[in-house]
C-alpha positions, 0 to 999 in steps of 0.5 A: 751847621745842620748836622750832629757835631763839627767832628763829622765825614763832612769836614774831615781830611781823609775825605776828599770832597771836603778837602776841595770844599776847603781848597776850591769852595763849589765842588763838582757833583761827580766828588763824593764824599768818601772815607780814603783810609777805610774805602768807605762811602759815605752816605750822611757825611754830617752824621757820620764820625771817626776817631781819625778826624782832625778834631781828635788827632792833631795831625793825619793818622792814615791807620783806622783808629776804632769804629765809625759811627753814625747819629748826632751827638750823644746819641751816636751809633757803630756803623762799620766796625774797626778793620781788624789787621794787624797793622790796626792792632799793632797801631792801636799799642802804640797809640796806647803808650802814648796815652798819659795821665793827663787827658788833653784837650779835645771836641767834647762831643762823641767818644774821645779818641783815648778812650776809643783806643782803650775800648778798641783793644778790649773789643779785639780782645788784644793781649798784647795791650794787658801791660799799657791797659793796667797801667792806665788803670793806675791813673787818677780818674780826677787827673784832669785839663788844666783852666788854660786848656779851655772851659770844658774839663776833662777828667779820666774816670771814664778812661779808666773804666774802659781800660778796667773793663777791656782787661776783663775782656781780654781775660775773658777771651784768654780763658777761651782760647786754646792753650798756646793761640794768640789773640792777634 
């Protein structure tokens, strides 16, 4: 596949002119490729990745999840940054409760779909995360995959830092805020 990794616009279910490659095969030049939950165009569908795809979330999440990038592989880029809503911040805290010790698996390639959960809420600088954030902290870096998950192990060290580095933002912004503002 000539692109940076299968996790990309081109293959995704919230794009509709993949959807009818998989549904009809050809596809009319008039269907573009398009992101339906962000109304995005997208310009390189096979360089272009969110952590909404199907390959990081085992069913459809309609609520943009981090920031979209572009690139192959390793080497990807922030194109568009996360929509900042409430509806965004508020779904991201959910998601973060749901976040266990235990990585599960996922595609290997680009951020996982945890850890850009973390990150998101450090960027927003969302003290409404403080309590989840800390206690992701408390996970062991080591906890990892099981052998049955696949031959690729995942560990949460990385997700760990993340959540370190999102409290510190987070402390950051709180100390510039005027007392009694939100960061929501």
């Amino acid at each position: 596949m000539p692109n940076g990794g299968s996790d990309c616009c081109a293959t995704c279910w919230f794009n509709p002119k993949a959807r009818a490659k998989l549904e009809n095969g050809p596809v009319a030049p008039s269907i573009r490729d398009f992101c339906e939950i962000r109304k995005l165009e997208i310009d390189r569908p096979y360089w272009t990745y969110c952590a909404n795809h199907p390959h990081r979330s085992k069913s459809p999440d309609r609520i943009p999840i981090g920031p979209v990038w572009s690139g192959h592989d390793v080497h990807r880029q922030i194109w568009k940054p996360s929509p900042d809503t409430e509806d965004s911040r508020r779904h991201l805290l959910e998601l973060l409760a749901l976040i266990r010790e235990r990585p599960t698996p996922e595609y290997p390639i680009g951020v996982y779909r945890d850890e850009v959960i973390v990150w998101q809420l450090g960027e927003f600088a969302e003290a409404r995360g403080v309590p989840g954030l800390r206690r992701i902290t408390k996970f062991d870096p080591r906890a990892s995959t099981n052998a049955a998950d696949g031959p690729l192990v995942r560990t949460r060290e990385r997700l760990v830092e993340l959540a370190q580095e999102a409290l510190r933002k987070i402390e950051r912004a709180s100390a510039l805020r005027p007392p009694g503002e939100r960061s929501s």
